[in-house]
C-alpha beads as a LAMMPS data file, in Angstrom:
LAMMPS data file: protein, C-alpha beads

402 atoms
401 bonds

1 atom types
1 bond types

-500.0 500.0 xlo xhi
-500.0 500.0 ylo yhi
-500.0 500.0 zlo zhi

Masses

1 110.0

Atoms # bond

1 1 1 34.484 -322.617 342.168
2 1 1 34.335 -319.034 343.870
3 1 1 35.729 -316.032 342.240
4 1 1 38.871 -314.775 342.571
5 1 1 38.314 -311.526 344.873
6 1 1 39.957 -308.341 343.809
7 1 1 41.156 -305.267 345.660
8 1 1 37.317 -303.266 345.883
9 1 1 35.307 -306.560 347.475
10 1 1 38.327 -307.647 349.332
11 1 1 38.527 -311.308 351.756
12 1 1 36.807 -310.548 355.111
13 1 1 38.897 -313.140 357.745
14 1 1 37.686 -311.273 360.520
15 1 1 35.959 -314.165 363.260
16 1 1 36.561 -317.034 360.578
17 1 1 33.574 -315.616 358.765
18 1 1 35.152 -316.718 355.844
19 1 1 33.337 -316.162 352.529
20 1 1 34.634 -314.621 349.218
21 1 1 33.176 -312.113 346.683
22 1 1 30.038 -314.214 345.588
23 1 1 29.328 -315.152 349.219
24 1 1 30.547 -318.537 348.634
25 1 1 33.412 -319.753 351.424
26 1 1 36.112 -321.986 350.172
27 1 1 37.613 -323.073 347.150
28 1 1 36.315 -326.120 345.541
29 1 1 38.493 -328.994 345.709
30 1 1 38.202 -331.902 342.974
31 1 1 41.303 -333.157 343.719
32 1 1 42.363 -335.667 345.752
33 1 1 44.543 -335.676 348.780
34 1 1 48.132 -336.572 348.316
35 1 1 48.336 -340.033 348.664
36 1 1 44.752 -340.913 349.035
37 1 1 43.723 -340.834 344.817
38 1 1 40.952 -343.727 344.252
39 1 1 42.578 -346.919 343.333
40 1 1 42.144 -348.734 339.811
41 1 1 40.693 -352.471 340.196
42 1 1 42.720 -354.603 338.409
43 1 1 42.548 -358.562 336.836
44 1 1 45.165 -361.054 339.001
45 1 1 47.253 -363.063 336.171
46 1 1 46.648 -366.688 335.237
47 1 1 48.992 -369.063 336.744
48 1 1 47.311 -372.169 335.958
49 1 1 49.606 -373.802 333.164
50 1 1 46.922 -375.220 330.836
51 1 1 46.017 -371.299 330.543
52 1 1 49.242 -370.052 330.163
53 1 1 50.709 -372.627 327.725
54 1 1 47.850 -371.294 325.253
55 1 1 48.354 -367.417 325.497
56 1 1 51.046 -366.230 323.196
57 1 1 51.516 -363.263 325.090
58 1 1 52.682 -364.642 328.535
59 1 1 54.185 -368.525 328.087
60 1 1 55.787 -369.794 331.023
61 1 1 58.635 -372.838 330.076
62 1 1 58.742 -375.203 333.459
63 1 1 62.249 -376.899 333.110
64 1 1 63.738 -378.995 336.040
65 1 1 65.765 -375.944 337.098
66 1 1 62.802 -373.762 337.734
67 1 1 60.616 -371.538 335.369
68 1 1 61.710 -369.574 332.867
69 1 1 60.572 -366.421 330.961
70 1 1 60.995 -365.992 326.945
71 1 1 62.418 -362.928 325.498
72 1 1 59.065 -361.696 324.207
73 1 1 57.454 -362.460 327.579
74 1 1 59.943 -360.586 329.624
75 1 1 60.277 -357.302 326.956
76 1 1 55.905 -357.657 327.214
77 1 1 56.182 -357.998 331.274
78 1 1 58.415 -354.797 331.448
79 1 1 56.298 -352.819 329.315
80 1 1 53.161 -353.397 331.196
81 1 1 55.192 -352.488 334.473
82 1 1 56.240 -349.140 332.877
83 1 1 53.028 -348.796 331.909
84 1 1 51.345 -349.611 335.222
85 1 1 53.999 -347.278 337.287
86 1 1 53.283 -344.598 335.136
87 1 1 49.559 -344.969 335.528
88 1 1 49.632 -345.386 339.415
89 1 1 52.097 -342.450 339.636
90 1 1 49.862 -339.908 338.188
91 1 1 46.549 -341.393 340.030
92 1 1 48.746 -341.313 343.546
93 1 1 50.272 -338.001 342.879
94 1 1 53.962 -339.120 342.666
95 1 1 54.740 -338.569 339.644
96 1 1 58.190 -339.770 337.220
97 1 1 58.785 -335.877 337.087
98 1 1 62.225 -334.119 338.200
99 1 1 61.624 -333.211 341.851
100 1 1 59.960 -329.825 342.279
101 1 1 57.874 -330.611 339.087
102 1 1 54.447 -331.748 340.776
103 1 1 51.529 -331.134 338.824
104 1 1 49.206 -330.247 341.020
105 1 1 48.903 -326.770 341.510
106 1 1 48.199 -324.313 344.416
107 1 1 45.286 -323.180 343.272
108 1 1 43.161 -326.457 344.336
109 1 1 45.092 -327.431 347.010
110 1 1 43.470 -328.110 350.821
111 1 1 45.751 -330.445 352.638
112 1 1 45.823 -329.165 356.358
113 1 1 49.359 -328.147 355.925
114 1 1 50.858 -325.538 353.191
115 1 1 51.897 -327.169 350.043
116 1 1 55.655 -327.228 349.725
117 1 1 55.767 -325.323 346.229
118 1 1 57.150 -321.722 347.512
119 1 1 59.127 -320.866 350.903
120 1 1 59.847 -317.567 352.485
121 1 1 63.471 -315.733 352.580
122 1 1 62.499 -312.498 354.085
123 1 1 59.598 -310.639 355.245
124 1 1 58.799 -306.443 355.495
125 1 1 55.918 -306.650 358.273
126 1 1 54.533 -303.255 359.073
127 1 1 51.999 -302.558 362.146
128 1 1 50.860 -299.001 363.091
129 1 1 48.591 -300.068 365.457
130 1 1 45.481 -297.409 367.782
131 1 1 45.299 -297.296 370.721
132 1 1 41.686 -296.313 371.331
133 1 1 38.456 -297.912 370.273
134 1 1 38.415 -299.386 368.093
135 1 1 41.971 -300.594 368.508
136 1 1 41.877 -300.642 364.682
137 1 1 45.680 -302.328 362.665
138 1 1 46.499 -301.359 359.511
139 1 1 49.408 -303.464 358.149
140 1 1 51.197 -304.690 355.334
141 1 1 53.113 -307.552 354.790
142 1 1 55.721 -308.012 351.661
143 1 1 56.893 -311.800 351.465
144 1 1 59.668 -312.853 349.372
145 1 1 60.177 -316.313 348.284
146 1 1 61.190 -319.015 346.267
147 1 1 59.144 -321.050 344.269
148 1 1 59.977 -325.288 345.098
149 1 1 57.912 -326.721 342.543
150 1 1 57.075 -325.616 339.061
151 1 1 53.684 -325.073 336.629
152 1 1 52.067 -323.440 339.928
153 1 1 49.193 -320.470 338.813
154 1 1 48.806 -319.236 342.939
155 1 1 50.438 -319.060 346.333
156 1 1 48.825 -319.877 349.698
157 1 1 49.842 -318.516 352.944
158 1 1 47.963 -318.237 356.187
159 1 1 45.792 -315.311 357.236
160 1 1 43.205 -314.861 359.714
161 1 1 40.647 -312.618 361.615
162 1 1 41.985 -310.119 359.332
163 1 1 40.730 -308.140 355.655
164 1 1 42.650 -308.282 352.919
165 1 1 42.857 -304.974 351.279
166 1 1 45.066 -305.671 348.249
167 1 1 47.347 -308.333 347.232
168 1 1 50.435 -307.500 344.740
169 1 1 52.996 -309.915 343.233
170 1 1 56.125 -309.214 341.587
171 1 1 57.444 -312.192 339.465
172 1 1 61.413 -313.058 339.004
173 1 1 63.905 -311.006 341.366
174 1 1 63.277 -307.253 339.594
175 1 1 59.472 -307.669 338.109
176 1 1 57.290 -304.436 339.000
177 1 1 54.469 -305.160 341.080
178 1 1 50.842 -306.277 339.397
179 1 1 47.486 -305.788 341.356
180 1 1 45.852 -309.955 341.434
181 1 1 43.216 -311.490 342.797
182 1 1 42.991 -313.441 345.756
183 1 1 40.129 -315.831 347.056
184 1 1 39.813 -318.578 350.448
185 1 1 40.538 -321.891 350.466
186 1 1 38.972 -324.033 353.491
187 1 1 38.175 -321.866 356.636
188 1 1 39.580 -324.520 358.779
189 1 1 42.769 -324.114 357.414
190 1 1 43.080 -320.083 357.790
191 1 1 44.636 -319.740 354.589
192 1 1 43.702 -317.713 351.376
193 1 1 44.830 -318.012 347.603
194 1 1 46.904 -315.572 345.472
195 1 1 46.606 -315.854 342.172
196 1 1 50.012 -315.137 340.310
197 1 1 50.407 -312.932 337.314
198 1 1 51.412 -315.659 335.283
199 1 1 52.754 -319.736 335.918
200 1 1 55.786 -320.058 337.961
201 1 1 58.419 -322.560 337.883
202 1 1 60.889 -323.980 340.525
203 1 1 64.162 -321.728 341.396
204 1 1 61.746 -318.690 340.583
205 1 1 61.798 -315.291 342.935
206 1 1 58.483 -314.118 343.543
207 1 1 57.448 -310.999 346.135
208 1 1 53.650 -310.731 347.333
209 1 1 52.929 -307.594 349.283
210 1 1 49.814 -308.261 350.942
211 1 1 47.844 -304.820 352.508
212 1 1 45.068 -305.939 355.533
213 1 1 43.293 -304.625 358.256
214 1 1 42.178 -306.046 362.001
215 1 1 42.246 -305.123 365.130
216 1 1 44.345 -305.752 368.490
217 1 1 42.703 -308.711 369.622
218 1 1 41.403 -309.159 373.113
219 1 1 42.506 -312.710 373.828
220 1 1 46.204 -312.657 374.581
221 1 1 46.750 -314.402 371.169
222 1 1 48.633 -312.987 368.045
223 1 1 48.955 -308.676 367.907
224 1 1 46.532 -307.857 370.938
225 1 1 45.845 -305.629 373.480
226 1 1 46.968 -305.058 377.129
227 1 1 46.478 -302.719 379.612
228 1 1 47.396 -301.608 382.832
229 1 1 46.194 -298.878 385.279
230 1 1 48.853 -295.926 385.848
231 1 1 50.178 -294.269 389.435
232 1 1 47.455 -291.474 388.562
233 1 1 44.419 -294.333 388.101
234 1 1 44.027 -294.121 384.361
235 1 1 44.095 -297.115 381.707
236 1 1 46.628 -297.268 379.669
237 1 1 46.747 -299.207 376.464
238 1 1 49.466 -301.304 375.337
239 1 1 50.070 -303.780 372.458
240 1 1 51.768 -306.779 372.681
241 1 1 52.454 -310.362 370.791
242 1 1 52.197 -314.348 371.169
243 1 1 52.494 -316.068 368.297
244 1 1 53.122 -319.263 369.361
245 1 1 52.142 -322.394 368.492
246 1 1 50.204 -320.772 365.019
247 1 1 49.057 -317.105 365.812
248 1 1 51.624 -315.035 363.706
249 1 1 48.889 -315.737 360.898
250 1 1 46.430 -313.596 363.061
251 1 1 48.839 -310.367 363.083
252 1 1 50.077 -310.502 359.574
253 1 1 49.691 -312.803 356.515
254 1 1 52.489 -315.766 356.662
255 1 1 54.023 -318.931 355.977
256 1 1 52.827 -319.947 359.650
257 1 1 54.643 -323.232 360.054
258 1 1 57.657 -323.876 361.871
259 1 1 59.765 -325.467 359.096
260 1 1 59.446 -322.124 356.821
261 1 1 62.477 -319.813 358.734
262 1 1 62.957 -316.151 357.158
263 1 1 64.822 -313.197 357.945
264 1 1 62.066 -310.949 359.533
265 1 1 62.327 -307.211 358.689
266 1 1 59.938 -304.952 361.262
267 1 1 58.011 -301.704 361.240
268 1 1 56.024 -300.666 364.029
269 1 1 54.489 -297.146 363.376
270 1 1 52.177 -294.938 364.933
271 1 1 53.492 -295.314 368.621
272 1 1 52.356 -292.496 370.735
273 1 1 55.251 -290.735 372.295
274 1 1 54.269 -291.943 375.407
275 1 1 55.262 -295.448 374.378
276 1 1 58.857 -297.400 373.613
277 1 1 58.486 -300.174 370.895
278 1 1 60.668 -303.461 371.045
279 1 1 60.468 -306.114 368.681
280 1 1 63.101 -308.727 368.409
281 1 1 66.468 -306.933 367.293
282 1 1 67.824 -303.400 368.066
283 1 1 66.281 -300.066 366.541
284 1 1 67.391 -299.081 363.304
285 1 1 65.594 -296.210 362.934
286 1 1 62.997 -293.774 365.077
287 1 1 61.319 -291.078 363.435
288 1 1 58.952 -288.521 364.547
289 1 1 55.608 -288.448 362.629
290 1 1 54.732 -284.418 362.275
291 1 1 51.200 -285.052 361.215
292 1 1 50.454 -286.732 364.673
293 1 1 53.023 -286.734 367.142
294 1 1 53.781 -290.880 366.775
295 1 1 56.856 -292.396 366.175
296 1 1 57.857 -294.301 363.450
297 1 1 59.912 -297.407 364.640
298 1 1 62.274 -299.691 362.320
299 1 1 64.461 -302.441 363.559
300 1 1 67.320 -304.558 362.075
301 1 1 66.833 -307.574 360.330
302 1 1 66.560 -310.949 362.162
303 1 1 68.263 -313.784 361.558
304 1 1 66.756 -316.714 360.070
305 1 1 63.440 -317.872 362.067
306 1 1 60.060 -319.197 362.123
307 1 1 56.968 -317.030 362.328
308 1 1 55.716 -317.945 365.998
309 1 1 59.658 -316.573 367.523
310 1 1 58.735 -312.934 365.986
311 1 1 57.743 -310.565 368.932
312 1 1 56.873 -306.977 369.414
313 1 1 56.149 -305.276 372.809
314 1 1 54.349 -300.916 372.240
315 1 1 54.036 -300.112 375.797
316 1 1 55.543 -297.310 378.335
317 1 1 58.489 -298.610 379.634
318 1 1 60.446 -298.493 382.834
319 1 1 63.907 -300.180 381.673
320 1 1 67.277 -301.239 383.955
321 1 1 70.328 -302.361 381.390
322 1 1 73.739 -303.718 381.462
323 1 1 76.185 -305.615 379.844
324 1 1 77.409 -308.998 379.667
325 1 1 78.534 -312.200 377.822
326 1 1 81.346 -312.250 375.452
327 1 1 80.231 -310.158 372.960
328 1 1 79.242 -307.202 375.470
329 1 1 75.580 -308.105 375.089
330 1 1 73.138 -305.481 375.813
331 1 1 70.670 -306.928 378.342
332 1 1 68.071 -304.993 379.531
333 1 1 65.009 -306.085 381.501
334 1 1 61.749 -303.817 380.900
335 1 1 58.416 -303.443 382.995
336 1 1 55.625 -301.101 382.831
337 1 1 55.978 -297.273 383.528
338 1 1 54.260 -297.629 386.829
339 1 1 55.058 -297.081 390.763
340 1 1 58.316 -298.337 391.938
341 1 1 58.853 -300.929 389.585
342 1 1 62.209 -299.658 388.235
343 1 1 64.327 -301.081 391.416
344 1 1 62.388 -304.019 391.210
345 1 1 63.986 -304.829 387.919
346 1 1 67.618 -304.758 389.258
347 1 1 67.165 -308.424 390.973
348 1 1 66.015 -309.496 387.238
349 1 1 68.766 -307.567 385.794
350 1 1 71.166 -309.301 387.740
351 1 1 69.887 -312.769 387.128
352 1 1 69.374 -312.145 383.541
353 1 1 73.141 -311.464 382.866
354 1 1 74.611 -314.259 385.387
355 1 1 72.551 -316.885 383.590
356 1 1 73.424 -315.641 379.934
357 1 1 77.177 -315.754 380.941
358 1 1 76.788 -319.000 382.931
359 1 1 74.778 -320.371 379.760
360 1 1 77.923 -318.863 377.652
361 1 1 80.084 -321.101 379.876
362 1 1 78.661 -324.334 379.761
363 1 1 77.822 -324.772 375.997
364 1 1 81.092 -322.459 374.886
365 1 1 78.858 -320.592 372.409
366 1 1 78.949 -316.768 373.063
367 1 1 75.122 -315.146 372.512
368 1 1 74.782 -314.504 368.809
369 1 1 72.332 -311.166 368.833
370 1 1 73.756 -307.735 370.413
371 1 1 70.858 -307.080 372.605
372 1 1 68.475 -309.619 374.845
373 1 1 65.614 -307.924 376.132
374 1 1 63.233 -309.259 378.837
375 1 1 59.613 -307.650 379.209
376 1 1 56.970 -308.502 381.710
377 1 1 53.565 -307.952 380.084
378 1 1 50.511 -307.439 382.383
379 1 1 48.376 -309.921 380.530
380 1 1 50.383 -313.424 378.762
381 1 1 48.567 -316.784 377.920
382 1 1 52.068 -318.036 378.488
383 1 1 54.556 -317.954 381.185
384 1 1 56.605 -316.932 378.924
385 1 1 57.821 -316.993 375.291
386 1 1 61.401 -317.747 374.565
387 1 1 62.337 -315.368 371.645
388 1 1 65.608 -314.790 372.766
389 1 1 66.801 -318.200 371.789
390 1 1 66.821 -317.010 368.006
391 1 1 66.115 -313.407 368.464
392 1 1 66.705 -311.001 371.169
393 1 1 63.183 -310.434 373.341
394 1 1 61.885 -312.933 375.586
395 1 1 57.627 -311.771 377.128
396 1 1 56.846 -313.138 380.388
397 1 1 53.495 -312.787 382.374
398 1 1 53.708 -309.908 384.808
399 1 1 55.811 -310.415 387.862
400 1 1 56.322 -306.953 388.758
401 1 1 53.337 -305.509 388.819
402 1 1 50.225 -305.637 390.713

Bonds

1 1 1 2
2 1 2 3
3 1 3 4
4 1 4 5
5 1 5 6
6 1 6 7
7 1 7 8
8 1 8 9
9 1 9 10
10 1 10 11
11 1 11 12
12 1 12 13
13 1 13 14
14 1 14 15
15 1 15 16
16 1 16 17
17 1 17 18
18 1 18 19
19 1 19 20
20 1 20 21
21 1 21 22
22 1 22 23
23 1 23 24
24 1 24 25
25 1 25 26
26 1 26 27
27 1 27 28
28 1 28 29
29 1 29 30
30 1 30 31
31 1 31 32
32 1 32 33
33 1 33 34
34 1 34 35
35 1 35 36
36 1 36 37
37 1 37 38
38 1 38 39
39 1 39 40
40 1 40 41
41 1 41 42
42 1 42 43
43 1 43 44
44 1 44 45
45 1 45 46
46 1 46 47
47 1 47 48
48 1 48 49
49 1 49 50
50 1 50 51
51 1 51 52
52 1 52 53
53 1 53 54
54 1 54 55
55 1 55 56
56 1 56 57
57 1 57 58
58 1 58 59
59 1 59 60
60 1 60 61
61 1 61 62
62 1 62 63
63 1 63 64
64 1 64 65
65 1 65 66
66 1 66 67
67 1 67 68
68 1 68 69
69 1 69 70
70 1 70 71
71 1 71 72
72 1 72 73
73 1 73 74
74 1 74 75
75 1 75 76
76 1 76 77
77 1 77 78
78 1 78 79
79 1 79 80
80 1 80 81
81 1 81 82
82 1 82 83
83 1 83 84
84 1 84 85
85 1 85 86
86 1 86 87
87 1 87 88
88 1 88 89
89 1 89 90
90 1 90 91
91 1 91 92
92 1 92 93
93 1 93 94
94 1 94 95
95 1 95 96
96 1 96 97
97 1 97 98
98 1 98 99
99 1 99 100
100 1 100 101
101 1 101 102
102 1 102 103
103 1 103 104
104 1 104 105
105 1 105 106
106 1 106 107
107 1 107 108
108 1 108 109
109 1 109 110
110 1 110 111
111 1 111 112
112 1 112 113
113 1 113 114
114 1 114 115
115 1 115 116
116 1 116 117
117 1 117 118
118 1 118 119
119 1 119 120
120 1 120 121
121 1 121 122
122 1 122 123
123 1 123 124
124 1 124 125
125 1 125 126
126 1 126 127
127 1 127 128
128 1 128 129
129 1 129 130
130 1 130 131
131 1 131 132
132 1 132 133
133 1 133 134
134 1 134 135
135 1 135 136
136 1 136 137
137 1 137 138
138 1 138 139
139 1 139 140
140 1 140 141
141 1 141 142
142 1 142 143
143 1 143 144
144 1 144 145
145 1 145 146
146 1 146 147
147 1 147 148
148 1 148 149
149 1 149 150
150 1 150 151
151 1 151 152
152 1 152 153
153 1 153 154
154 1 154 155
155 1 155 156
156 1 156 157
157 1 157 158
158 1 158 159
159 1 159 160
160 1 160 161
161 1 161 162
162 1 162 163
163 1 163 164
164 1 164 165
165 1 165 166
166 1 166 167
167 1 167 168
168 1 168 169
169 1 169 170
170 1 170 171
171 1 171 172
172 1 172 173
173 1 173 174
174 1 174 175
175 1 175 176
176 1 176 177
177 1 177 178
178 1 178 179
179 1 179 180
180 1 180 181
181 1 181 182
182 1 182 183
183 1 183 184
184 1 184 185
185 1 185 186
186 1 186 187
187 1 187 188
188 1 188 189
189 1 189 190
190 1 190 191
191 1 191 192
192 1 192 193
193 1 193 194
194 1 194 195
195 1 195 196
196 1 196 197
197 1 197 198
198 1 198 199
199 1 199 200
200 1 200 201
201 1 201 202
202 1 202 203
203 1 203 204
204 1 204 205
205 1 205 206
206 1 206 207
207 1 207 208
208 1 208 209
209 1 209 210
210 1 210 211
211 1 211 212
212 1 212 213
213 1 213 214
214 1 214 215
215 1 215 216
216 1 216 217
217 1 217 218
218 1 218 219
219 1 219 220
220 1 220 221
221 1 221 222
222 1 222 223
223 1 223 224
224 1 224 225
225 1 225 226
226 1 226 227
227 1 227 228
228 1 228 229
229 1 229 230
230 1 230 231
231 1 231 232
232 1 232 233
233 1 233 234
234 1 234 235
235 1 235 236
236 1 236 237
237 1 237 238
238 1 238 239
239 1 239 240
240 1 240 241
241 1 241 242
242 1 242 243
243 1 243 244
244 1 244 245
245 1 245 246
246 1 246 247
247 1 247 248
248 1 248 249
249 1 249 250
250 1 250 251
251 1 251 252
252 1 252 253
253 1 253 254
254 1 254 255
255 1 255 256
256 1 256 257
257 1 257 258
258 1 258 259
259 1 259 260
260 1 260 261
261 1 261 262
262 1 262 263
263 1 263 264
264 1 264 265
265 1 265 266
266 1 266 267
267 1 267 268
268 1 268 269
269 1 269 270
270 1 270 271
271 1 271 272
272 1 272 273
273 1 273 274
274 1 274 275
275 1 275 276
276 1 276 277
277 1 277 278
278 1 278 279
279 1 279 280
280 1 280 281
281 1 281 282
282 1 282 283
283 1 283 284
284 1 284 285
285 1 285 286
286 1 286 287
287 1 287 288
288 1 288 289
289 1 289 290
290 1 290 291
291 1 291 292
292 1 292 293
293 1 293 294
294 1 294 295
295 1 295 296
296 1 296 297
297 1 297 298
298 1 298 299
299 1 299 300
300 1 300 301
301 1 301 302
302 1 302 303
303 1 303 304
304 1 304 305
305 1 305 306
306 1 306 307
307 1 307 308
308 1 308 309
309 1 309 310
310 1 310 311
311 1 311 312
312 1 312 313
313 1 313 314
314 1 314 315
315 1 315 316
316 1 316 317
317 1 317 318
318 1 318 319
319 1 319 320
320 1 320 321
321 1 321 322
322 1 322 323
323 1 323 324
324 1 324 325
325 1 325 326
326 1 326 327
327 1 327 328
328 1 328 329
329 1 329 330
330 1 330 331
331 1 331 332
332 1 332 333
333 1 333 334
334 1 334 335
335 1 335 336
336 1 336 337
337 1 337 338
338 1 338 339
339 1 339 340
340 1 340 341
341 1 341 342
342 1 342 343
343 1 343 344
344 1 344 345
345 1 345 346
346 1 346 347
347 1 347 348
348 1 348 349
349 1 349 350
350 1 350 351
351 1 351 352
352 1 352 353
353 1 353 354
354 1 354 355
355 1 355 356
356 1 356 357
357 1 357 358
358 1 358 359
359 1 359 360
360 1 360 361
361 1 361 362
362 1 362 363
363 1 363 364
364 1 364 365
365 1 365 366
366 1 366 367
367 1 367 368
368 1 368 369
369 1 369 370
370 1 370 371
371 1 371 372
372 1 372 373
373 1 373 374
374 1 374 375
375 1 375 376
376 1 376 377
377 1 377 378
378 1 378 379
379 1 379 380
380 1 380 381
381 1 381 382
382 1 382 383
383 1 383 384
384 1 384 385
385 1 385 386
386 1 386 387
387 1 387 388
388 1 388 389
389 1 389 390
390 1 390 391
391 1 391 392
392 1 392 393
393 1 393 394
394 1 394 395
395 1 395 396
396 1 396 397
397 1 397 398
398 1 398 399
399 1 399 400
400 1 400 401
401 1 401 402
């Protein structure tokens, strides 16, 4: 079994070239799959009477109203099923154990999907992002969860094309923070393996900040990079995200399933002052950086979600805004800084607050988030993503633009 890596090798992720500190990839795996353990062969009982009226351990007593069991046969009958149930429980990995219990750990596991022994509550992600070659990332992301099953000795979550600087863990809901190892579990699966401090048990809190590196990728997929060519015939860089259907796990370490929803706290730092960040709620905070002229960019916390609705637009920005629904919702519809697309935007603008107020209407649900922002991106995979239906920013492909 590889190594666990620690914080000087680190876990390269970067292209899938997955392999840990002794150049091994993967975790060995001498378990098997849920469900699919190696079944026992086992002997059929004798039915023939001659055979049974001879073994004082199962006598069967044929009467004219059917066939009938002795005391001793039935208390020897129910012990062997105990017996049996217990044995096939352990070999199929179900288990007679209080639910959350399982035995097998997280340290072996390699089913395609996570194990259900921890899920998320809330997530710090931080981003501070270049915007010149090499387009370098460095990030962070702090995970807090609760543990769903007990005796479990590591966590996996999904990373990939990324390093893996460090990995801390903080047991129980005010533990200090303890420097642990971390190693890969099959490539195929994008995940890696954090080792915990010490065994935790269902109910438990546990925090894992995880410190990586990568880059803004070049194929419209995860935290990559667009660009765009200005009124004065310059490039100009700009970052943007699609997450969707499993490419959060590119941009920051995750529980990158659907079914795991958190409250998503985001930093996006570094943004040259040329730039406007937007991620999926309102700014809470923007502060200069003296050191290099960037911003510093904090937003409020999401509600509950899964990883591929996150979204985060670092771009210059030519905006149009209004208000409407209910709850005076702040809709604004954004393009790039470029020519004359400003009064382009009011036709979008319009339609944009018409349709949240007709949608407002027909389902008699006001719009639960105090801001809705629309962005067309120069480069999308997608037509568009639909953030806004749990968190304020909806990315299209660029209309507006040419």
């Amino acid at each position: 079994m590889a190594a666990f890596g620690g914080g000087e090798s680190g876990v390269s992720l970067r292209g899938m070239e997955l392999r840990d500190e002794d150049g091994e990839g993967g975790v060995a795996a001498p378990v098997s799959p849920r469900g699919q353990a190696r079944k026992g062969e086992y002997g059929a009982l004798a039915t023939n009477p001659a055979t049974a009226a001879g073994n004082n351990y199962l006598r069967m007593d044929v009467t004219q109203s059917g066939i009938g069991l002795s005391r001793r046969t039935i208390l020897m009958v129910t012990g062997v099923v105990v017996v049996l149930a217990v044995v096939l429980g352990v070999a199929l990995g179900l288990g007679l154990a209080p639910s959350g219990s399982d035995a097998e750990d997280g340290c072996t596991y390699t089913d395609y999907q996570l194990r259900p022994a921890a899920s998320p509550t809330s997530y710090n992600v931080y981003w501070k992002p270049h915007f010149t070659s090499p387009y370098a990332v460095n990030g962070f992301s702090e995970i807090v969860m609760t543990m769903t099953a007990s005796g479990q000795n590591c966590v996996q979550v999904h990373a990939a094309n990324m390093l893996i600087v460090s990995a801390e863990v903080a047991m129980g809901a005010t533990g200090a923070y303890e420097s642990v190892g971390w190693t890969l579990n099959v490539p195929s699966t994008q995940r890696i393996i954090v080792r915990l401090p010490r065994t935790a048990n269902e109910g438990e809190t546990v925090t894992m900040l995880l410190t990586f590196e990568t880059t803004l990728a070049e194929n419209n997929v995860g935290l990559y990079r667009s660009s765009y060519t200005d009124d004065g015939g310059s490039q100009v860089n700009i970052a943007v995200t699609h997450f969707e259907a499993t490419f959060a796990r590119n941009a920051f370490p995750c529980f990158d399933e659907p079914v795991y929803k958190a409250q998503f706290n985001v930093t996006m730092d570094g943004v040259p002052s040329t730039h406007t960040a937007l991620s999926n709620m309102p700014v809470a905070a923007r502060k200069l950086n003296p050191l290099d002229g960037t911003y510093h960019y904090t937003f409020q916390p999401s509600p509950l979600m899964s990883t591929y609705l996150v979204a985060a637009v670092v771009s210059p920005l030519v905006s149009v805004s209004t208000v409407a629904g209910a709850n005076n919702v702040n809709v604004s519809v954004h393009a790039v800084a470029r020519g004359d697309n400003g009064p382009r935007l009011q036709y979008a603008l319009a339609a944009a607050a018409t349709v949240l107020e007709y949608y407002e209407s027909v389902f008699e649900v006001p719009f639960p988030l105090p801001k809705l922002d629309m962005m067309a991106c120069p480069d999308f995979a997608a037509g568009a993503m639909e953030s806004a239906l749990d968190a304020g920013l909806v990315t299209t492909r660029k209309p507006i633009h040419t």
